[in-house]
C-alpha positions in Angstrom: -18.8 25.7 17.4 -20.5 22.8 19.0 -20.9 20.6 15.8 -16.8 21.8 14.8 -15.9 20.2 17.8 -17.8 17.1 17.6 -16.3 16.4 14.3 -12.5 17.1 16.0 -13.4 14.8 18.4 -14.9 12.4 15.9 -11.7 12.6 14.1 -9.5 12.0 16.7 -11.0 9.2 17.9 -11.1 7.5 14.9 -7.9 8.0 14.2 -6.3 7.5 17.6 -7.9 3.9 17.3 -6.3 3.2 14.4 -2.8 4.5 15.0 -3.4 1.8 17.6 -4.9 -1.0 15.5 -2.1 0.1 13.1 0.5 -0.6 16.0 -0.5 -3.9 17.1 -0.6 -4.6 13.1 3.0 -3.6 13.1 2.3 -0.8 10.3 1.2 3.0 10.6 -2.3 4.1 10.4 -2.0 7.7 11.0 -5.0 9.0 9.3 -4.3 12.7 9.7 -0.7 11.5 9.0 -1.9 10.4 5.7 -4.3 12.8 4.4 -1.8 15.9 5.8 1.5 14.6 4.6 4.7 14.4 6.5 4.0 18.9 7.2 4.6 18.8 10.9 3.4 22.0 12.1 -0.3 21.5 10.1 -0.4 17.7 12.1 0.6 19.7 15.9 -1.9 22.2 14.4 -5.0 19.4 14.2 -4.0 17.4 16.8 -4.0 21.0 19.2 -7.3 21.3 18.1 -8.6 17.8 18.6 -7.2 18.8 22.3 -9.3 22.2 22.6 -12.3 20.2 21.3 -12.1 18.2 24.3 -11.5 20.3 26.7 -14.4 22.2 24.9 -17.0 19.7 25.3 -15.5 19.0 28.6 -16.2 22.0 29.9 -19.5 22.2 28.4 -20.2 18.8 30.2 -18.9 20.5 33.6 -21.3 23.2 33.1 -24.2 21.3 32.2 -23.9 19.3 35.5 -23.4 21.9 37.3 -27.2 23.1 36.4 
């Protein structure tokens, strides 16, 4: 679990900077976007993920401290 959410997070990074690279570029760099296709409920399906792999490692962070 702790390496699948890692590589969300990894993912979503990535790919949040270059949706914003893309922006300033004037074009669209929507990685997931691009690999997924235009299927909107597999794209809120990753990017819901990407969310609980933050809150995740977030958590695990909180707890961690908290020790």
């Amino acid at each position: 679990m702790e390496q699948l959410s890692k590589v969300l997070l990894i993912v979503g990074g990535l790919n949040w900077g270059l949706v914003g690279v893309g922006n300033l570029m004037g074009s669209s760099w929507n990685i997931v976007s691009m690999v997924l296709g235009n299927w909107p409920i597999l794209l809120s399906v990753v990017y819901v993920l990407v969310g609980a792999a933050a809150v995740y490692e977030l958590y695990g962070l909180a707890t961690k401290k908290g020790m």
